[in-house]
C-alpha positions in Angstrom: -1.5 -13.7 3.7 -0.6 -9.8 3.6 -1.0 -7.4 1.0 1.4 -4.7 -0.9 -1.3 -1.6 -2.4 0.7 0.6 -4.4 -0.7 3.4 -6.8 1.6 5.5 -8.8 1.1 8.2 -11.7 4.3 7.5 -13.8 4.8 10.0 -16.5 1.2 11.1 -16.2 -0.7 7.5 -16.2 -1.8 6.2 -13.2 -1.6 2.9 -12.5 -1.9 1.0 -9.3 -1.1 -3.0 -8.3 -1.5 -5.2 -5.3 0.6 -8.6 -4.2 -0.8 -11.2 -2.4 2.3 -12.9 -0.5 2.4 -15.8 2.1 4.2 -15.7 5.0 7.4 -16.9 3.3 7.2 -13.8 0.7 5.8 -15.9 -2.3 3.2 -14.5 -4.5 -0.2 -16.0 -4.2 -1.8 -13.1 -6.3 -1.1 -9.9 -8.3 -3.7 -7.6 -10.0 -2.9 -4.4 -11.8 -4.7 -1.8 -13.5 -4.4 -0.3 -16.5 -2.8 2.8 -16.7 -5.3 5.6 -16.7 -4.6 9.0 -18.4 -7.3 11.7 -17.1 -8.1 14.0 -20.2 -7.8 18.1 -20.2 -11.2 18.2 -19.2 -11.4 15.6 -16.5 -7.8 17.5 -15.1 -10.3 20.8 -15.2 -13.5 19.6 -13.6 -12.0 17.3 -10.8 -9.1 20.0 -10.2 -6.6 19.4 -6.9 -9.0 15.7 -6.3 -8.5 14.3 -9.2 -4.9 12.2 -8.3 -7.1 11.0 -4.7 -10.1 9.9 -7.1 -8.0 7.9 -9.8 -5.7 6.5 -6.9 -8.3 5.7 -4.1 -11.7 5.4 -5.3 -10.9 4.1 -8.8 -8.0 2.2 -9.1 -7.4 1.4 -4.9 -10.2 0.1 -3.7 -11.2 -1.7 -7.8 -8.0 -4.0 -7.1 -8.7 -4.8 -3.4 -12.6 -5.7 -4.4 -10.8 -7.8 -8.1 -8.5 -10.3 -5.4 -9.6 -13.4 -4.9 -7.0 -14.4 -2.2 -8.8 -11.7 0.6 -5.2 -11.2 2.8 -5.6 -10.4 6.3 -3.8 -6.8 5.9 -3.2 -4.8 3.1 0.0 -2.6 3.7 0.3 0.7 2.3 2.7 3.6 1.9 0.4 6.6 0.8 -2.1 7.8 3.5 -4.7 8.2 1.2 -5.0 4.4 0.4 -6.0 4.0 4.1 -9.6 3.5 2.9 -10.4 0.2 4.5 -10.0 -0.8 8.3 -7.7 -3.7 6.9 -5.4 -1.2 5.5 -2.4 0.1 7.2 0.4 2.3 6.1 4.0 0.9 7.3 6.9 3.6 7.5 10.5 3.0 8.4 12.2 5.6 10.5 15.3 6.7 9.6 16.8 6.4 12.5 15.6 3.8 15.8 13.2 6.2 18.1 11.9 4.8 21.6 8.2 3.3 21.2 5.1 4.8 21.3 1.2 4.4 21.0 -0.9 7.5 20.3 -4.3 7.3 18.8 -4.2 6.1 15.4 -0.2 5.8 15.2 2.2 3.2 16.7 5.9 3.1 17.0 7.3 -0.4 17.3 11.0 -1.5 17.2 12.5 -4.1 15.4 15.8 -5.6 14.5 17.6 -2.2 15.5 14.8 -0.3 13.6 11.9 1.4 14.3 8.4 1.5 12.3 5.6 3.3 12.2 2.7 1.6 11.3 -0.3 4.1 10.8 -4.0 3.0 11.0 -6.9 4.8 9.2 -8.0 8.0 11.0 -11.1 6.5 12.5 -9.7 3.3 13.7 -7.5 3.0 17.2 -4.7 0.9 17.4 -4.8 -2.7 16.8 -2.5 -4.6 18.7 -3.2 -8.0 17.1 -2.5 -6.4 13.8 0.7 -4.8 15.3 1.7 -8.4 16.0 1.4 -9.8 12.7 3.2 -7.0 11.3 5.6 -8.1 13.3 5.5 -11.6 12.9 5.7 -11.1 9.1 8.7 -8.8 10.0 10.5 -11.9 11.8 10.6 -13.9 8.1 10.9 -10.9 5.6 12.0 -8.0 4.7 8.2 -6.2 5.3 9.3 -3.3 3.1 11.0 -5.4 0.1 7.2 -6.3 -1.8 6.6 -2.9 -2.3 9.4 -2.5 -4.6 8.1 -5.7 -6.2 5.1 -3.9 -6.8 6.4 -0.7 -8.1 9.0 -2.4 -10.8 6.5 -4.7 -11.9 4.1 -1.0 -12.8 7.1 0.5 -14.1 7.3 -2.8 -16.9 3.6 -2.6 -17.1 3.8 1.1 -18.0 6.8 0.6 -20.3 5.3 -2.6 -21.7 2.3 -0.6 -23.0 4.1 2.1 -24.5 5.6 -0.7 -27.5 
């Protein structure tokens, strides 16, 4: 099982979800947070680090502890959800580049594209986690559950507003 973490602030509430999928791309779980809109004085106090509190300590790392389907990865496209050593951001180049390895970073190529697959700062490359990013990447589209993810906020936030 691998997971999609996504966090957004839509229209100033920030809300985050994470999809549990097998290796044929079918939910096993989703969790989702309510939408959290910081007051004047919480905008004041926590000043530039208020969007990495909400997003990362609060709302991040509360949905990964809620699952109850643990997936061996949790896939990421903001850097600052790389809280976790089981957390890895995935990137798709725009254009095929030639491979590399360089500390925390990989470059792997794929079906005429290339991705970057980012670990947390303090962790070196994984190879075995390379490989099932791969492997994942051989039966789905690895990028497509993200947008799953964010539509499924989008309803949630428009969904509250009624």
């Amino acid at each position: 099982m691998i997971g999609y973490l996504s966090v957004m602030n839509i229209d100033g509430k920030h809300l985050g979800g994470i999809l549990v999928i097998n290796d044929l791309g079918i939910p096993v779980e989703f969790k989702y947070s309510e939408p959290v809109t910081p007051t004047k004085l919480q905008e004041i106090i926590y000043g530039n680090s208020l969007e990495y509190y909400l997003h990362t300590e609060i709302i991040g790392k509360g949905l990964v502890q809620r699952l109850e389907n643990k997936p061996e990865l949790i896939l990421v496209q903001d850097p600052t959800l790389l809280f976790d050593k089981n957390t890895v951001m995935v990137t798709l180049l725009p254009q095929p580049v030639s491979e590399k390895k360089e500390g925390n970073e990989v470059v792997v190529n794929f079906s005429n594209k290339s991705i970057r697959i980012t670990f947390p700062e303090n962790v070196k490359v994984d190879d075995s986690v390379v490989q099932k990013i791969l492997d994942y990447a051989s039966k789905i589209d690895i990028l497509e559950p993200f947008d799953r993810v964010e539509k499924a906020l989008k309803y949630v936030c428009e969904s509250q507003e009624k």
